[in-house]
N, C-alpha and C positions, 0 to 999 in steps of 0.2 A: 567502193565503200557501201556496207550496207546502212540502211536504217534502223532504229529501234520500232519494233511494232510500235501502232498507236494501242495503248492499253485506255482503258477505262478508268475516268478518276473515281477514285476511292474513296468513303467517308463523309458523315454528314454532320459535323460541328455542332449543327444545334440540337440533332437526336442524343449528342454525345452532353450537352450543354441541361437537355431535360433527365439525361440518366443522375448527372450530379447533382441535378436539385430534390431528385427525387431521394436520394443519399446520404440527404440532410436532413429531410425530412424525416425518414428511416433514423439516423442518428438524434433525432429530437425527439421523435416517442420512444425511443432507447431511454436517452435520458429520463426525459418526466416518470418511463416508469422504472427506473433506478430509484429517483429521487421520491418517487412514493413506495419504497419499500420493493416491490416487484408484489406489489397486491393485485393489482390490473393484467393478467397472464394475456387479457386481449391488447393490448400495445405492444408486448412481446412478439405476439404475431404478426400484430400489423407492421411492425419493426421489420420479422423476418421477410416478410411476404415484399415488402419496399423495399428491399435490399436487393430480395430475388426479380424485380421489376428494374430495379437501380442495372445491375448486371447485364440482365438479356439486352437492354436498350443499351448500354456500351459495345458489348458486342455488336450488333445490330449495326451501330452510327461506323463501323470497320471494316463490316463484312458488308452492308448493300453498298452497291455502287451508287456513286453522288450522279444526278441529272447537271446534263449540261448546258 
């Protein structure tokens, strides 16, 4: 019988744990600038720009291998 290779554990919970908070935050100056009309275009961004920081760092917590 053989063995299953020792593989590498996967994933790091709290990179994945700072993607989601950053996601909320990204959805909170969504919001504020909804709820001021969309007159502030820089919340917009800074919405986009957290969202796309929100992402990489979920990927990121997938794809580096976790220390053991």
């Amino acid at each position: 019988m053989t063995e299953a290779p020792d593989r590498t554990p996967r994933g790091w919970m709290t990179l994945y744990g700072v993607a989601f908070v950053v996601m909320l935050v990204a959805g909170a100056s969504l919001a504020i600038a909804a709820r001021g009309f969309l007159r502030h275009p820089g919340l917009l961004w800074l919405s986009a720009g957290l969202s796309l920081v929100a992402i990489a760092l979920a990927v990121m917590s997938v794809v580096l291998p976790r220390r053991r």
